[in-house]
C-alpha positions as CSV (number, residue, x, y, z in Angstrom):
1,X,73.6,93.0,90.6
2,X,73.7,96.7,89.3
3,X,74.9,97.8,86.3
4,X,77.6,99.6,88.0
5,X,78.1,96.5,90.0
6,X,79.0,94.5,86.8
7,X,80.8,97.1,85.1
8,X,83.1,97.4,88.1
9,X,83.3,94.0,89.7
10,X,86.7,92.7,90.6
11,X,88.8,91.3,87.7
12,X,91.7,90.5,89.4
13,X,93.0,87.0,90.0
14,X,94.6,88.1,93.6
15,X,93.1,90.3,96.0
16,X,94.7,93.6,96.7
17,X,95.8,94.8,100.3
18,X,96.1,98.6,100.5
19,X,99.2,100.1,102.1
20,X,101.2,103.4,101.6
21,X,104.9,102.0,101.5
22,X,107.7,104.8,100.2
23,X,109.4,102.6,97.2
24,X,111.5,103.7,94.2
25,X,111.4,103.1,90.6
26,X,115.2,102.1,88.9
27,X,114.6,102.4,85.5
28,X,117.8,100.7,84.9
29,X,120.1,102.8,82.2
30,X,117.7,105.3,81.1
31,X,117.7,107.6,84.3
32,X,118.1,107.5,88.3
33,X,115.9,106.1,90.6
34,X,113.4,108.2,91.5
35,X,110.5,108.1,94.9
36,X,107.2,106.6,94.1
37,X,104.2,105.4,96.8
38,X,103.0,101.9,96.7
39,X,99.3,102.5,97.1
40,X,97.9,98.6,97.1
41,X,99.6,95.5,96.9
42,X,99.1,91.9,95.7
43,X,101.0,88.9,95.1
44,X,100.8,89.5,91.7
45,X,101.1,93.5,91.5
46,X,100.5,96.5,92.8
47,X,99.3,100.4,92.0
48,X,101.8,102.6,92.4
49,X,101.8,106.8,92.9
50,X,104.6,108.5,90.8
51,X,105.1,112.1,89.8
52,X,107.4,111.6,86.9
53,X,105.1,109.1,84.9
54,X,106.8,110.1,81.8
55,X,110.3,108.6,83.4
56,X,109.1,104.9,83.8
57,X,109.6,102.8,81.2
58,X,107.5,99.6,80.3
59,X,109.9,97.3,82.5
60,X,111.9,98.4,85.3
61,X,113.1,97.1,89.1
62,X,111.0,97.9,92.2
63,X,113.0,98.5,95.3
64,X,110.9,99.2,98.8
65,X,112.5,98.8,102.3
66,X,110.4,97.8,105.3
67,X,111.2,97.7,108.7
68,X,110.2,94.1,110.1
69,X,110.2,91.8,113.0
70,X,109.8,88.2,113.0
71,X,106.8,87.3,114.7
72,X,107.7,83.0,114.2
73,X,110.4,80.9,113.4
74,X,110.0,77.6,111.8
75,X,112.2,74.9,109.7
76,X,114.7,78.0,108.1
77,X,111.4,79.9,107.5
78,X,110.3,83.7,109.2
79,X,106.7,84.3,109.5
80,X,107.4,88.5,109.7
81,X,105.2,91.7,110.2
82,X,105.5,94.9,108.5
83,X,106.3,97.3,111.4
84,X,104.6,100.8,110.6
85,X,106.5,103.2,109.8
86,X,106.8,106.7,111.3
C-alpha cells in the first residue's frame, strides 16, 4: 500500500452511499430553515453541500423528503425504494 493509500484509507465505521437528495437544515431558534444537498449518506452520517455554512450551528434537525414505493411487505415492515427524482 502507498503512502497516499494509507494516508487516505477509509476511516469510517459505515460505508458511505453517494446520492444528491435536496434536504434542509432547521437550526431550530436561531434562524429559518434553509436548502442544503445531501452529497453521501451512511447509517451513521452523511456530507452535506450548504451555501450558508456560517448559519448551521453545531446541532441542528435534518429534514429530507423522498418520494418512495414499497417494493415488499412483511410482518408491519416496508422494504422501500428511493424513487428518483426529476
Amino acid at each position: 500500500m502507498g503512502l497516499f493509500n494509507k494516508r487516505f484509507r477509509e476511516l469510517r465505521r459505515s460505508p458511505r452511499h453517494e446520492v444528491q437528495y435536496l434536504a434542509h437544515v432547521d437550526p431550530g431558534g436561531t434562524g429559518s430553515p434553509f436548502n442544503c444537498i445531501i452529497c453521501d449518506l451512511s447509517t451513521g452520517g452523511a456530507k452535506l453541500t450548504v451555501t450558508e455554512q456560517h448559519c448551521v450551528p453545531d446541532e441542528f434537525t435534518l429534514i429530507f423528503r423522498r418520494r418512495c414505493r414499497v417494493v415488499h411487505r412483511t410482518d408491519g415492515q416496508l422494504g422501500i425504494q428511493f424513487v428518483p427524482g426529476p
